[in-house]
KENU-226702 format. One record per residue: x, y, z of N, C-alpha, C, CB in turn; residue in one letter. Coordinates in steps of 0.1 Angstrom, whole numbers, plus 2048, in hexadecimal, padded with zeros to 3 digits. Atoms other than C-alpha are relative to their C-alpha. Glycine has a CB too. Layout:
# residues N
XYZXYZXYZXYZA;...
# end
This chain:
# residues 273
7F67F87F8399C1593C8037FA80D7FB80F801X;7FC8037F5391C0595D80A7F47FF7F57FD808X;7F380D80239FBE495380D8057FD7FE7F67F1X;7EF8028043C2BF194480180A80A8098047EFX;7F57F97F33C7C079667FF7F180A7F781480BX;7FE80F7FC3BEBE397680B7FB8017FB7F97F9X;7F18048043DABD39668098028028048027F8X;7F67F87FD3F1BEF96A8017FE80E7FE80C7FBX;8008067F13E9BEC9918087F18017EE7FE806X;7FD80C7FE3EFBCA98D8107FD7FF7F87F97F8X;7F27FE80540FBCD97D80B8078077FE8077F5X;7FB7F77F5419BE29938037F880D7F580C802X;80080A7ED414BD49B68087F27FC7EB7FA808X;7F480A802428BB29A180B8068028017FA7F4X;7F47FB801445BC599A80580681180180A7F4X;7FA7FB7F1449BD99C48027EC8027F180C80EX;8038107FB43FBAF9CD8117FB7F87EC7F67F5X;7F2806801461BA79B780E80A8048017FB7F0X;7F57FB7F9474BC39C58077FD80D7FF80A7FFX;7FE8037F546FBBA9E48087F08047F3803805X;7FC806800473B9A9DF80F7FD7FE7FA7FF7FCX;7EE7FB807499BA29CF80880380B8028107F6X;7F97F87F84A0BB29EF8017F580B7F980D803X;8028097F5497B97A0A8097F47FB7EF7FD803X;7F480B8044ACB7E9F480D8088017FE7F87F0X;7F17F57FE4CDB999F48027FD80E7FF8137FDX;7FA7FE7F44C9B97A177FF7F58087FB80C806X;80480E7F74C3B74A2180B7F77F67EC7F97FEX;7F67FF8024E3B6DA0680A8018078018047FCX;7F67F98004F8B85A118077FC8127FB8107FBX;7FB8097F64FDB74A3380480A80D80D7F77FBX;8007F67F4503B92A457FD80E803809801803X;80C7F38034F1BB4A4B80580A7F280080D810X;7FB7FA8134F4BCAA267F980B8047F97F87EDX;7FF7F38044F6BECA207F48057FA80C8027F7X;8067F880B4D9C03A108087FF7F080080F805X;7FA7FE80D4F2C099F38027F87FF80A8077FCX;7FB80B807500BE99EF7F27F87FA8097F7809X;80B8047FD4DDBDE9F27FB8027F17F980680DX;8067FB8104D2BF29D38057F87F68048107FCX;7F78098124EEBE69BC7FC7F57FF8127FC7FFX;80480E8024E7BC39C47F57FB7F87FD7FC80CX;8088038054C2BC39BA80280C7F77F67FC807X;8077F780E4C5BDF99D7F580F8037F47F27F6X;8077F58014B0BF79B180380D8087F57FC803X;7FE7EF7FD4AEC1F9B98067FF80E7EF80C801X;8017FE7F14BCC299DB7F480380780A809803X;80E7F97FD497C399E07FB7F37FE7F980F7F7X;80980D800486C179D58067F580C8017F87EFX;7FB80F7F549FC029ED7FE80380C80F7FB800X;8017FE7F3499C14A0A7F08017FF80A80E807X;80C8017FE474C18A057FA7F07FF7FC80A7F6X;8048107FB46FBF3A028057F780B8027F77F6X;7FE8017F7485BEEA1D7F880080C8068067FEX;8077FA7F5476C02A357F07F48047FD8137FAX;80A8087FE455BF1A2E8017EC8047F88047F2X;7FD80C7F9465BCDA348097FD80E8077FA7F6X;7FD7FA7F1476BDCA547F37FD8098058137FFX;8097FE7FA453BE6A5B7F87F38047FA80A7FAX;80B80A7FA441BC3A5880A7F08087F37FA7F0X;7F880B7FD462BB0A678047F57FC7FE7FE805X;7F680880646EB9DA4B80F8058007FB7FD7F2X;7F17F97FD48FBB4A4D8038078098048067F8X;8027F97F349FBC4A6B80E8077FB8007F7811X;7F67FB7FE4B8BDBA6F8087FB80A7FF80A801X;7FC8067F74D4BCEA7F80D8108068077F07F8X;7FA7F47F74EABE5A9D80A8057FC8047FD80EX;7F27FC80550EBE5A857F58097F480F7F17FBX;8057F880C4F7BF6A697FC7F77F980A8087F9X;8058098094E6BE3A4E7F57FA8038097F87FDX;8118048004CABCDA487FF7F48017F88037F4X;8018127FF4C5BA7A547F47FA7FF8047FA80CX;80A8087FD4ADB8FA557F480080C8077F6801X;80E7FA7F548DB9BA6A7FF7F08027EE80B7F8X;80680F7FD47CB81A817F07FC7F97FD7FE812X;80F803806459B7EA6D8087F67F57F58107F8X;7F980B806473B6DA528087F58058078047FAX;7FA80D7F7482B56A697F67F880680980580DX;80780B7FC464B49A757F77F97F67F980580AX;80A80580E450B48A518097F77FE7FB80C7F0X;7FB809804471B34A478027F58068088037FEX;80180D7F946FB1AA627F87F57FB7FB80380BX;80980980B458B07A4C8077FA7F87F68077F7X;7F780080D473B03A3280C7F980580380F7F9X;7F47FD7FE490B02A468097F28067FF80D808X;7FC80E7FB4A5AE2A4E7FB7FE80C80E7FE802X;8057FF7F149CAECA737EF7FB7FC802815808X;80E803801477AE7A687FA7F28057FD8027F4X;8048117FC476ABEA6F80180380E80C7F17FAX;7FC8037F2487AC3A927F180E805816804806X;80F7FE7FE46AADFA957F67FB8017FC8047FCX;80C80F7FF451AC7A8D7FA7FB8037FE7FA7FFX;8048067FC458AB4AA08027FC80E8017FB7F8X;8067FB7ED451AC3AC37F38047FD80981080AX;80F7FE80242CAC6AB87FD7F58087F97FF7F1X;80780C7F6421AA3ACA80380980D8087ED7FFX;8028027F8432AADAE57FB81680680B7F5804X;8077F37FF426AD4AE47EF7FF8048018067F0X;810804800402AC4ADF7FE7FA80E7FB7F67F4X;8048037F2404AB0AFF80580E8088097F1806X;7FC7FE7F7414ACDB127F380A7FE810803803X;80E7F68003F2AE7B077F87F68027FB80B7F2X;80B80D7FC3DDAC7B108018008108057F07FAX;8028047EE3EAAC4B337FB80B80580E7FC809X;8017F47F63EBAE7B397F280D7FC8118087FEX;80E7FC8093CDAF1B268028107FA7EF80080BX;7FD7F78083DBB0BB1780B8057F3801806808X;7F580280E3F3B1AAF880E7FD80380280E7F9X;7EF804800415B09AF48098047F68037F3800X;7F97F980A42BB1BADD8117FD8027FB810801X;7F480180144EB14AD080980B7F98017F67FAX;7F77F380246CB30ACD80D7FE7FE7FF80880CX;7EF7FA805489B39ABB80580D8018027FF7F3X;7F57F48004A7B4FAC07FD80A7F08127F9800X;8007FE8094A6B68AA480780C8047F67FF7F9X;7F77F47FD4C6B87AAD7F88018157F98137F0X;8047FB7F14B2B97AC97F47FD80380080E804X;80D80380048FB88AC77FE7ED7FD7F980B7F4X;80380E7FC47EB66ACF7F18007F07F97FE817X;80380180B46AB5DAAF7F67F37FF80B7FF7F9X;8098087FD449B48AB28047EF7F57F080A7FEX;7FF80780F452B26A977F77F48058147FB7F9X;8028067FD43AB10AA57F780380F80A7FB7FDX;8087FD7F8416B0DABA7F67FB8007FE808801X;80D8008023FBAFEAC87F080380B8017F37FCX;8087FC7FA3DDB08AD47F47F28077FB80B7F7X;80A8087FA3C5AF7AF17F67FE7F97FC80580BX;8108008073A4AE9AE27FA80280D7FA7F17F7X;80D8037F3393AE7B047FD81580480B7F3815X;8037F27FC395B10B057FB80B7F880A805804X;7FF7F580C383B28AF080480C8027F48027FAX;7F37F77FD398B45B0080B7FC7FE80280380CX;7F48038023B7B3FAF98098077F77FF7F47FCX;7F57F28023D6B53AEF8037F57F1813804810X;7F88058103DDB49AC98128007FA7F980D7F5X;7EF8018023FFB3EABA7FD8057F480A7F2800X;7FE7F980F409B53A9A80F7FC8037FB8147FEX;7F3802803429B44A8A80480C7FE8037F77F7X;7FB7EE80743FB64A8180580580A7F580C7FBX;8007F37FA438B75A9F80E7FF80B7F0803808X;7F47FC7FA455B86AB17FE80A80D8098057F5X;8007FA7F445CB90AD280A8068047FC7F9808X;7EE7FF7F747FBA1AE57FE7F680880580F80BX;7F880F7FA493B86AF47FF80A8128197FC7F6X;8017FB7F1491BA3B157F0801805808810802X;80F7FF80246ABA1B117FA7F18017FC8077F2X;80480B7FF457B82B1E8047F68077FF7FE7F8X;7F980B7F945BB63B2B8077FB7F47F67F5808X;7FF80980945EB51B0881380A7FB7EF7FF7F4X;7F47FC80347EB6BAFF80A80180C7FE80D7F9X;7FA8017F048BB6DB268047EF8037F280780DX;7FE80B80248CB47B2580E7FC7F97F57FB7FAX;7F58028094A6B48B098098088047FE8027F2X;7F47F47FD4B9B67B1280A7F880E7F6813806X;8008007F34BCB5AB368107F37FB7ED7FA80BX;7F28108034D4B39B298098067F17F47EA7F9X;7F57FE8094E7B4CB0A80D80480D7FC80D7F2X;7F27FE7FE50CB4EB0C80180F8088097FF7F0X;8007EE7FB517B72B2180A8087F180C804815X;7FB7F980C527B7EB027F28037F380D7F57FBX;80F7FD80E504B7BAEC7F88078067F57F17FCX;8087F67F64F2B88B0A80280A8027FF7FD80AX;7FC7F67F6500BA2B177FE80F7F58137FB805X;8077F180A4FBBBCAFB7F18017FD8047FF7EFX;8108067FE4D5BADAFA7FE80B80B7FD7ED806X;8047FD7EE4D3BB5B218028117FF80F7F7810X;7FA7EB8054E6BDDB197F58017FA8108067F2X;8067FA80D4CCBE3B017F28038078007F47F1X;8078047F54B0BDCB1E7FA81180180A7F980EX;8047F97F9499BF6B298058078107F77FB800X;7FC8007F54A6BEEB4C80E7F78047F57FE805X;7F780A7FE4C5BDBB4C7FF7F180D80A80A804X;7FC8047F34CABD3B717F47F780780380D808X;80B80B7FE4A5BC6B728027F97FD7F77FF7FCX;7FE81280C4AABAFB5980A7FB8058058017ECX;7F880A7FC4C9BA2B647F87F580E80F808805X;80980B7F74B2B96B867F77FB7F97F980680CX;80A80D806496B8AB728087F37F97F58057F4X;7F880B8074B2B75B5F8077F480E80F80A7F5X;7FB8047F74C3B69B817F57FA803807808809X;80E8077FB49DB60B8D8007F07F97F280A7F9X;80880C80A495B4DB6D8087F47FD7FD8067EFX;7F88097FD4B9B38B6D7FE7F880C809806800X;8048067F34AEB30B927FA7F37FE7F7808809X;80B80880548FB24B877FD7F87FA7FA8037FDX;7FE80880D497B14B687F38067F78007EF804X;8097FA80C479B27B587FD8127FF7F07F7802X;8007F380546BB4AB4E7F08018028068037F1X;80880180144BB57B5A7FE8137F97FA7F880BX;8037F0806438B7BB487F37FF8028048047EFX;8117FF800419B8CB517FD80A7F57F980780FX;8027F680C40CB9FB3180D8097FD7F580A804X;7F57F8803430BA9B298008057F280C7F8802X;8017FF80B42CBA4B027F08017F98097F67FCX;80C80080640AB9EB007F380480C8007F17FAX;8067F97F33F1BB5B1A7F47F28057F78127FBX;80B80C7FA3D6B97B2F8047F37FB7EF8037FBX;7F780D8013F0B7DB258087FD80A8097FF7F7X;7EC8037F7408B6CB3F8037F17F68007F981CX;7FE80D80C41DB50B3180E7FE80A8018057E9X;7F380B7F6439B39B408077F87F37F77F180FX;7F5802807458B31B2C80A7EF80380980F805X;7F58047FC475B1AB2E8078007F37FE7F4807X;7F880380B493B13B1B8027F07FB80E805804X;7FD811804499AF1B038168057FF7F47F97E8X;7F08038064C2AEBB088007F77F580A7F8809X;7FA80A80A4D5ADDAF080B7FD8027FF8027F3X;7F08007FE4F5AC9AF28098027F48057F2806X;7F87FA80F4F9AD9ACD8038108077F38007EEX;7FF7F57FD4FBAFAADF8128008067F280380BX;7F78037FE521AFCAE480681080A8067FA7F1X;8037F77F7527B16B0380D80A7F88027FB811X;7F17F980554CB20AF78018047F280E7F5802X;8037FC810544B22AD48008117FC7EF7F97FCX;8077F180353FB45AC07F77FE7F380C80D7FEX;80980480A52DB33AA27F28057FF7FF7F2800X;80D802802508B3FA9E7FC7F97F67FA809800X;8078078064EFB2CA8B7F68097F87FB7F7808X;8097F980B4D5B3DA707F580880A7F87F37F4X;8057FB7FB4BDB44A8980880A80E7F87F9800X;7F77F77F34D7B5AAA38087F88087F780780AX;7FC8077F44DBB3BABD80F7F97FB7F47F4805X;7F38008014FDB29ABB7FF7F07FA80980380FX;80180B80A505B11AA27FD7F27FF8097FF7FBX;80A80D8014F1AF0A9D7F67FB8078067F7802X;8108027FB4D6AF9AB080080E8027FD7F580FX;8077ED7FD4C8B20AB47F77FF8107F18077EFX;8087F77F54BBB29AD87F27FC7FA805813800X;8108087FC497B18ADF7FB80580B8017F0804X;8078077F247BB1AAFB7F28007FB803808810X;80B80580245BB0FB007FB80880A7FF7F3801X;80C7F87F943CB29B0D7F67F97FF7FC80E7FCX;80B8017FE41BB22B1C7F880C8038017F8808X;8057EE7FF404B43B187F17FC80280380D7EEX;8107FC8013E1B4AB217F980A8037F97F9806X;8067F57F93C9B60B2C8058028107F27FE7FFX;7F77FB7F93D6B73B477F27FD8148048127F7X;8098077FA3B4B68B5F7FE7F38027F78047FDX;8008107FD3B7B44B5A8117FC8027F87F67EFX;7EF80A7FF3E0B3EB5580580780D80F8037EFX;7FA7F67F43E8B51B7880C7FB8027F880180FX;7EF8077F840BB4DB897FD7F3803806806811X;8018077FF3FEB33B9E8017F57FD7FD803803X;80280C80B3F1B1CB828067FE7F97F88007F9X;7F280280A40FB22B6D8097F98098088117F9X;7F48057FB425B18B857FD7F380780580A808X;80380F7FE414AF7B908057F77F27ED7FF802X;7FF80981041CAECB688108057FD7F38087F0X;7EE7FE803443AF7B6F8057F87FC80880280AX;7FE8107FF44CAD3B737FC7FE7F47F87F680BX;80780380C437ACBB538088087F47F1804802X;7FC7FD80E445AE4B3C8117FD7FC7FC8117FEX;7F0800801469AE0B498047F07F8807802812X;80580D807461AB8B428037FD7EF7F1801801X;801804811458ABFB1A80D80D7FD7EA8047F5X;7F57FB805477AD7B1A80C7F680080380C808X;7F980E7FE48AAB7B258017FA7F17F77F580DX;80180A80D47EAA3B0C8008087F27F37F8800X;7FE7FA80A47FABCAEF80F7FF7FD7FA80C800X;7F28028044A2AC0AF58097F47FD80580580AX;7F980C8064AAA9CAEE7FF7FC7F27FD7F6807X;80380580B492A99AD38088077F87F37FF7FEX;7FA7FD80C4A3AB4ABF80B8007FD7FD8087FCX;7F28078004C5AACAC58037F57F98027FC80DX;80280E8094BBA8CAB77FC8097F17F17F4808X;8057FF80D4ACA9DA9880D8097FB7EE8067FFX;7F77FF8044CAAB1A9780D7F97FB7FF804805X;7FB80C8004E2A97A9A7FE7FA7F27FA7F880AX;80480A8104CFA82A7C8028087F47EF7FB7FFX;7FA7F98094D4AA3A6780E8007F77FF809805X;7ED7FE8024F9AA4A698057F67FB80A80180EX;7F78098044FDA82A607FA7FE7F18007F2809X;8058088114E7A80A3D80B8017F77F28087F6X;
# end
């Protein structure tokens, strides 16, 4: 008896595992946010089954609700697909210089994508010389008005991409000065904004694929042939202080320099295969 309720468990938990599955492809298809109902028809299931597996892929941020209604592409799937994703080589291959920049600065260097309204970890490495140290989890997602690593990006989109971002703000009028600051500066600093006894220091990677006048976006939100980038340095909030973050300004702005050529270049070599 225990074995065939076994089974049946088993059988079970496959089939939610392929509904869900059904659902995350409809909406990574369908190219632009989808309906509950349409949603159902598509994969064959109940209106009560589609919103209940919904909800739960809402909940672990493979799917988001998007602000016109409907259901898009969450950032936990935008960053699990970075592995996969043509973008994945030119990811890649800012690790060397990721690894020298948590070497100099003896702490975590983490790489960030646009994803709607949130900065989207795809890329990280951690200091060896520290056994404190703030851990990189690919996946993880942050607001673009939260942090240095999402305030970095926000600070250089277009005012038409921004500007509904910035509205949406706890505080608007703040945020517009921390954005004026961080343009000054050329980087983004945060004391436990996203993460409590973390500070962390930001910048943006340009791109001369980033086309200002354009209205094109690209898969991950940013604007077509390159998606909105930057590069954070995070640590404990007792060792990475202002001071010491901002002696490694120069340094991170440096490997934002050079990232932005390298993947321009890896972009570039895409377009022509």
């Amino acid at each position: 008896m225990a074995d065939s309720e076994s089974a049946g468990t088993r059988t079970e938990g496959a089939e939610t595992a392929r509904r869900a599955l059904r659902l995350i492809e409809a909406v990574v298809t369908a190219g632009k946010p989808v309906g509950l109902v349409e949603l159902a028809g598509d994969t064959g299931l109940s209106k009560s089954t589609c919103y209940r597996l919904l909800r739960v892929l809402q909940d672990e941020l493979y799917l988001d609700r998007a602000e016109s209604g409907g259901y898009r592409v969450g950032s936990r799937l935008v960053g699990v697909a970075a592995a996969v994703l043509p973008q994945a080589d030119r990811y890649a291959a800012a690790r060397p210089a990721l690894r020298e920049l948590a070497a100099t600065t003896g702490e975590t260097a983490t790489l960030h994508v646009r994803s709607g309204a949130r900065a989207v970890l795809v890329l990280g490495v951690e200091s060896a010389d520290q056994v404190l140290r703030r851990a990189a989890t690919v996946g993880e997602s942050t607001p673009l008005t939260s942090g240095c690593s999402g305030r970095a990006i926000l600070a250089t989109l277009r005012p038409g991409a921004a500007q509904p971002i910035i509205d949406r703000a706890e505080d608007p009028a703040v945020l517009r000065v921390a954005l004026d600051e961080i343009r000054r500066a050329g980087y983004a600093l945060s004391y436990g904004a996203n993460h409590p006894g973390v500070h962390g220091m930001a910048a943006p990677v340009r791109s001369s694929f980033e086309r200002p006048g354009g209205s094109a976006v690209g898969p991950a939100g940013g604007p077509a042939g390159g998606p909105a980038l930057s590069v954070a340095v995070s640590g404990p909030a007792a060792r990475w202080t202002e001071g010491r973050m901002r002696t490694f300004a120069d340094r991170l702005l440096d490997t934002c320099a050079e990232l932005s050529e390298l993947l321009d270049d890896r972009a570039e070599a895409l377009t022509h295969r």
